[in-house]
N, C-alpha and C positions, 0 to 999 in steps of 0.2 A: 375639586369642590363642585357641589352641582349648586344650582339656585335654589333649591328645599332645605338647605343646611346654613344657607347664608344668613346673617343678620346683620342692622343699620343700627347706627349712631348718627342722629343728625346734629348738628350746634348749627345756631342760627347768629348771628353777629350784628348789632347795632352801634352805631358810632364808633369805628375802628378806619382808622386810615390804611391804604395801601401798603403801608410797611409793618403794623400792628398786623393786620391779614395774612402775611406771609413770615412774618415770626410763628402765630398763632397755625396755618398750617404746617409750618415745618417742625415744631415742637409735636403736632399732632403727629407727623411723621416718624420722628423719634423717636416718641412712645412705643407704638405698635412698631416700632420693628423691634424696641428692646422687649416688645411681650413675647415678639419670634411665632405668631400665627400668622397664613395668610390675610391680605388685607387691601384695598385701594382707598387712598384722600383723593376724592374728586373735587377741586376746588370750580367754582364757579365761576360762569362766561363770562363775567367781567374781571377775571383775574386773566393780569400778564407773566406770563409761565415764566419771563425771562428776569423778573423781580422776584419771582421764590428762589428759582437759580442765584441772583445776586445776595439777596439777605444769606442763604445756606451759606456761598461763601464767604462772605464777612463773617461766618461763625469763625472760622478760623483765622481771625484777625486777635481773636483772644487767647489770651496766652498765659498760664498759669504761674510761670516763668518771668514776667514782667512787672508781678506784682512787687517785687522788691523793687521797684523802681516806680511804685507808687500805682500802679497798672489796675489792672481789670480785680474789679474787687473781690471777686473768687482765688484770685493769686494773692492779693492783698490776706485775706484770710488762712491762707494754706501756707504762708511763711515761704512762696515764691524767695528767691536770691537771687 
């Protein structure tokens, strides 16, 4: 990819706490990779890298599975056992 072909997306974010931030760029991250084009989220000098690492994994603390047991309300929905 050279930089004449590139293009920018910016979102600017007001009143979001540190965990809202790193929800909000790892969904960003999600997305674009399910579009499957190159891409970089450059999060910003006051983001600590080591909280987008912790929220991603807390993704996997949900469990589609657990909904039968009253769980994450995606599971709950999906008729989880």
């Amino acid at each position: 990819m050279t930089s004449d072909d590139s293009r920018r997306i910016t979102v600017q974010l007001w009143g979001v706490d540190d965990e809202q931030y790193a929800d909000i760029a790892n969904v960003i991250w999600m997305q674009m990779q399910a579009v499957g084009c190159e891409f970089t989220v450059k999060p910003d000098i006051r983001t600590d890298l080591t909280e987008l690492d912790r929220r991603w994994d807390d993704y996997s603390q949900v469990s589609w599975e657990a909904g039968a047991k009253r769980g994450a309300s995606q599971a709950v929905e999906a008729g989880g056992k």
